[in-house]
C-alpha positions in Angstrom: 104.9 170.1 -180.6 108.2 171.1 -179.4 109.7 174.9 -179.0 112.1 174.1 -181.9 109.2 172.8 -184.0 107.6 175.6 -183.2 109.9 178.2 -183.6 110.5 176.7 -187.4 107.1 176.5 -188.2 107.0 180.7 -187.4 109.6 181.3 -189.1 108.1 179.3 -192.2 104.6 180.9 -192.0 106.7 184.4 -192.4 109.1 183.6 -194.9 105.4 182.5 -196.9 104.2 185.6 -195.9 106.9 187.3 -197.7 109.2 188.4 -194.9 113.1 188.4 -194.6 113.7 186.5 -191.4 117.2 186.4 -189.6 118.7 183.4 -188.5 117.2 182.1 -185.4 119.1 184.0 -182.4 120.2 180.3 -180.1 122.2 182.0 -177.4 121.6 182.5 -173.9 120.2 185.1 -172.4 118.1 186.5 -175.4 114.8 188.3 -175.4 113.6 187.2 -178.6 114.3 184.1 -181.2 113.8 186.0 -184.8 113.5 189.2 -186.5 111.4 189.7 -189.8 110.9 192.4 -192.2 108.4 192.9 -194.5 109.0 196.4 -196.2 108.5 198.8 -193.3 107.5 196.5 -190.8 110.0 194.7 -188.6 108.9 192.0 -185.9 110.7 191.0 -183.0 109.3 187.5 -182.4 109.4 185.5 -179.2 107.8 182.0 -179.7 107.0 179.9 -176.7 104.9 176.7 -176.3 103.7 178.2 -172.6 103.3 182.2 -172.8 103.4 182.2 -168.8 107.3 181.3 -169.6 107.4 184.9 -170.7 108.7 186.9 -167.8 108.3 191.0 -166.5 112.3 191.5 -167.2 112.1 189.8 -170.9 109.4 192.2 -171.6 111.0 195.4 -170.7 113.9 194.0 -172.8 111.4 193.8 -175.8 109.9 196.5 -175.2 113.2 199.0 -175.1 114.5 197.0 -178.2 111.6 197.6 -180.1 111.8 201.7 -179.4 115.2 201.2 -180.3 114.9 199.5 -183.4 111.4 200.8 -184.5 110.2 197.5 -184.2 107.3 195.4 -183.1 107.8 193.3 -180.3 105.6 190.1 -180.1 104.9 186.5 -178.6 103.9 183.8 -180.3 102.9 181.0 -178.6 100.4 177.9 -177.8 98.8 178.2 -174.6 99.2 179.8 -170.8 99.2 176.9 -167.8 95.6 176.8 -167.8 94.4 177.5 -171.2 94.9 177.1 -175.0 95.1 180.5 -176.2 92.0 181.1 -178.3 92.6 182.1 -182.0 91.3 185.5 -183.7 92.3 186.9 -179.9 95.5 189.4 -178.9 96.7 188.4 -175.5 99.4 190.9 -173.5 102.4 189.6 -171.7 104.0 192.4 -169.5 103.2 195.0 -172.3 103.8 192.5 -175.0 101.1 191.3 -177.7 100.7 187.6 -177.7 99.2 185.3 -180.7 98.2 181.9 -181.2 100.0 181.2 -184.4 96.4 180.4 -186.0 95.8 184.7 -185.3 99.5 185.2 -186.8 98.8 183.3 -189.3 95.6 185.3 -190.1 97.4 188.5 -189.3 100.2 188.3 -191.8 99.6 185.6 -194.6 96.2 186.8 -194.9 96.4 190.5 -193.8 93.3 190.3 -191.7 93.8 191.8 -187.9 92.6 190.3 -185.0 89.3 191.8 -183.5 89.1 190.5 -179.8 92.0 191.3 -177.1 91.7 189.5 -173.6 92.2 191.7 -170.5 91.3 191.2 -167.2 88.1 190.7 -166.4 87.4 189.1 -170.0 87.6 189.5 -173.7 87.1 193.1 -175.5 86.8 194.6 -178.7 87.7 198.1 -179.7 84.8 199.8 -180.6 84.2 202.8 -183.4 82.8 205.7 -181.3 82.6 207.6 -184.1 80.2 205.2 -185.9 78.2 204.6 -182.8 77.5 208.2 -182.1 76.6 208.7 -185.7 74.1 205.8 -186.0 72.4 206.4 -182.4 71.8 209.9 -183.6 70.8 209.3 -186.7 68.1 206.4 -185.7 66.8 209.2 -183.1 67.8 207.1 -179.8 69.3 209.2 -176.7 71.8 208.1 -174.7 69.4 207.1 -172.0 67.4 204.9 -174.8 70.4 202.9 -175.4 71.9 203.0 -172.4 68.3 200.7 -171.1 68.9 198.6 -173.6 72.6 197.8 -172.8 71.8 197.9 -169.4 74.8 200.2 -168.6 74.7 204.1 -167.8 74.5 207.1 -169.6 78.0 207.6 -169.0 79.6 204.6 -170.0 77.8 205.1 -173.8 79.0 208.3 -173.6 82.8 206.9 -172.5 81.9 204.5 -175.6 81.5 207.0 -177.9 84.7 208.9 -176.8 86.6 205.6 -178.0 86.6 203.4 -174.7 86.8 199.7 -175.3 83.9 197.6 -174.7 82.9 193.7 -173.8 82.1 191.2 -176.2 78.8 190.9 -175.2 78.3 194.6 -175.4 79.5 194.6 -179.0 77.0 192.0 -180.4 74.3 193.4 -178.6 75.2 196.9 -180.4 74.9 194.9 -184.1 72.0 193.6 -182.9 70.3 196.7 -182.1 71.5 198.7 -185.1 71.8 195.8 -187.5 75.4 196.6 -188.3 79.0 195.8 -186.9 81.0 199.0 -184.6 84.3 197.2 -183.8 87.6 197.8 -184.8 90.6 195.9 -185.8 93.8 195.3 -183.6 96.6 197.6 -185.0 99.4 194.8 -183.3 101.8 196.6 -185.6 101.9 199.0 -183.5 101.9 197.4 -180.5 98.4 197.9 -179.6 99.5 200.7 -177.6 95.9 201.8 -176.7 94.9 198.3 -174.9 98.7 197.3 -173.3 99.9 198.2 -170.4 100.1 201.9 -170.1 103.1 202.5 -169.3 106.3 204.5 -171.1 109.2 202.4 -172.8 110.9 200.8 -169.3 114.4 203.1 -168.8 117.6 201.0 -169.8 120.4 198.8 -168.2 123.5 200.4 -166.7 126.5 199.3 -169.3 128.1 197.0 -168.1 131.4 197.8 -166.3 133.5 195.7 -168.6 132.1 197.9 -171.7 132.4 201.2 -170.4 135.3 202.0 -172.5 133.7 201.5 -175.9 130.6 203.1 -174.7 132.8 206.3 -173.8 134.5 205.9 -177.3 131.5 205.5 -179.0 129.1 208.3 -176.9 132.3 210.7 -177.9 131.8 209.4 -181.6 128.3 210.7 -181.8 126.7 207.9 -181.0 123.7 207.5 -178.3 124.1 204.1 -176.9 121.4 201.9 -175.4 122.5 199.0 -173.6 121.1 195.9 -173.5 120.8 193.2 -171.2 119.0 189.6 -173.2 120.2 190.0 -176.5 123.0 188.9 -178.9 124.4 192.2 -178.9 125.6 194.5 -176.0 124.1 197.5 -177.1 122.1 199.4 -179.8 123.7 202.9 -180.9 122.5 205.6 -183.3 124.9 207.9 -185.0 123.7 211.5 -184.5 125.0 212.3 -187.4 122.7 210.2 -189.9 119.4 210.0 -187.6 116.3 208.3 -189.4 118.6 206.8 -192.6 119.0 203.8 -192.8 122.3 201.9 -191.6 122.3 204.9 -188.9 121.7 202.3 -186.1 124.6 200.0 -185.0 124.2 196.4 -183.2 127.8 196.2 -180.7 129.1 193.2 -179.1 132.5 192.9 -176.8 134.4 189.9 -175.3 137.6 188.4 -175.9 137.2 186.7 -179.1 136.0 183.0 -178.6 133.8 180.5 -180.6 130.6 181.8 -179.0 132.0 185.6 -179.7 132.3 184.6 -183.6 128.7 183.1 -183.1 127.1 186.5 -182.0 129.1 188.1 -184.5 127.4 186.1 -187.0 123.7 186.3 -185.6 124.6 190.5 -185.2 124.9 190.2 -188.9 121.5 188.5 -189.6 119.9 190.2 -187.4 122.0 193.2 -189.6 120.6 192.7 -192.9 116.8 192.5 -191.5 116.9 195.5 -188.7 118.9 197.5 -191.5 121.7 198.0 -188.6 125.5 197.8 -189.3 127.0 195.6 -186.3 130.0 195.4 -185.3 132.4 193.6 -182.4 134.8 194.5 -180.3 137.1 192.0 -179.4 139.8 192.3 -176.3 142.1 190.3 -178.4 144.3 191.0 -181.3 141.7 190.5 -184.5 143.1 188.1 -187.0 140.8 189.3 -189.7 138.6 192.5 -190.1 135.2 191.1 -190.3 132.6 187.6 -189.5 129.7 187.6 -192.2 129.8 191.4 -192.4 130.4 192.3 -188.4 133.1 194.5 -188.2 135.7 193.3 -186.0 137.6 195.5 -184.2 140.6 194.8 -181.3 140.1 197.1 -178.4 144.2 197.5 -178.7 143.1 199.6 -181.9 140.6 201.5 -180.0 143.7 202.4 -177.4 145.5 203.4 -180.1 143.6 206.4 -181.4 141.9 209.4 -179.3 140.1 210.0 -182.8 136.5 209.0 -182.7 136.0 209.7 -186.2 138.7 207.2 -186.6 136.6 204.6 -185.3 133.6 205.6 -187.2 135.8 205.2 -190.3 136.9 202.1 -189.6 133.1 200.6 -188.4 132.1 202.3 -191.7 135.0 199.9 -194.0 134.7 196.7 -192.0 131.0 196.3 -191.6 128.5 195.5 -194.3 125.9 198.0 -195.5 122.4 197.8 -194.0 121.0 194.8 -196.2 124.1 193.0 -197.5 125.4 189.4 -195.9 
């Protein structure tokens, strides 16, 4: 199957599963190909046929974009060089959850989470302690009893009972002992934070010199801006002023205003109506009108013709469609 078949037949399975999915980001360099929203939860999906094509830099990018836009950031994709990726099984990519599309499909048409994530060294399972320490107790067995019969130590049944992760094998030879199930679903909405790589959310990109300008304007607007580096936009930016509300969040682009500008524009307000973002684009020309498909559109001969950040604000706040309208 090719990427582009691929990529559509995503996008399909999450339309079915009653998301709002943006239009497909095809511009180069991008981190990701869609976004979906399904009430509160918003996907950032990267679908490859080879997840090995998904590089250390492309995950960072993901990763920073999903703190920024309190989103999930996720692979989807067929197979690594050596492998078909298995189904029912979360892979990791440089901090990045990976699916088969059979798991996606399980995940979000039919709401059940994956159980198994492969690490190195094999596949694992996230195991209740809770549960376990309740059940040994209550069937009288100490930790030595049923650390024999795993043929583990004390302390590692102890480290499983304080929550640690544990092998496949381990796992089925717990049901079979107690006669009952102790694993734990996946919570990839949340990035499987306790099973990725443990590391905090990578620091950001310098601007980049051309944009500097409109990051100053905008920093002394209120804004804090987070510039990106493999995206449709140049930057993400939260207005101080209206933190956690919707529409606070604001997609930028900047260039002189060309054919490929006017395509961003128009991806930035896709990817508008499902990250609930205003975007908007600063173009080095004169604008000939005010907005593309809800972008704002402003000339950076405006910007040099106020020292009013409030100005700009205002005129972001007329030009660019609400959060949620095309």
């Amino acid at each position: 199957m090719s990427r582009t078949a691929l990529i559509e037949n995503v996008t399909a399975m999450m339309r079915d599963a009653g998301f709002l999915v943006s239009e497909r980001c095809a511009i180069r360099p991008k981190s990701f190909d869609v976004a979906a929203r399904r009430g509160e939860e918003l996907v950032l999906l990267k679908v490859l046929g080879n997840v090995d094509a998904f590089d250390a830099a492309t995950g960072r990018e993901m990763r920073r974009l999903g703190e920024y836009l309190s989103a999930t950031p996720m692979v989807v994709g067929m197979r690594t060089r050596d492998e078909e990726l298995k189904p029912e099984v979360v892979y990791f990519r440089h901090g990045v959850p990976a699916l088969h599309p059979d798991t996606a499909f399980d995940l979000f048409v039919e709401n059940v989470p994956p159980l198994i994530y492969a690490a190195p060294g094999g596949l694992y399972v996230n195991i209740d302690g809770e549960l376990l320490s309740e059940t040994r107790e209550r069937e009288d067995w100490s930790l030595g009893k049923l650390a024999s019969e795993l043929g583990v130590s004390r302390r590692t049944v102890s480290k499983y009972e304080d929550g640690m992760n544990a092998s496949i094998d381990v796992a089925v030879q717990l049901e079979q002992l107690f006669d009952r199930p102790f694993t734990a679903p996946m919570n990839v909405m949340e990035g499987a934070e306790e099973v990725r790589d443990a590391e905090p959310t990578p620091d950001p990109p310098e601007a980049d010199p051309d944009d500097e300008h409109v990051v100053g304007l905008l920093t002394r607007a209120g804004f804090t801006v987070h510039p990106t580096t493999r995206a449709p936009f140049n930057s993400v930016s939260e207005d101080q002023e209206r933190r956690g509300r919707d529409g606070a969040k604001l997609l930028t682009g900047h260039s002189a205003f060309t054919p490929s500008a006017e395509k961003r524009a128009r991806i930035m307000s896709s990817l508008g109506q499902v990250t609930r973002t205003r975007s908007v684009y600063f173009v080095e020309d004169t604008a000939k009108r005010e907005s593309v498909k809800g972008t704002a559109l402003v000339s950076c001969e405006e910007l040099a013709d106020t020292d009013d950040p409030e100005a700009v604000r205002e005129l972001i706040r007329e030009r660019a469609a609400e959060p949620g309208e095309a």
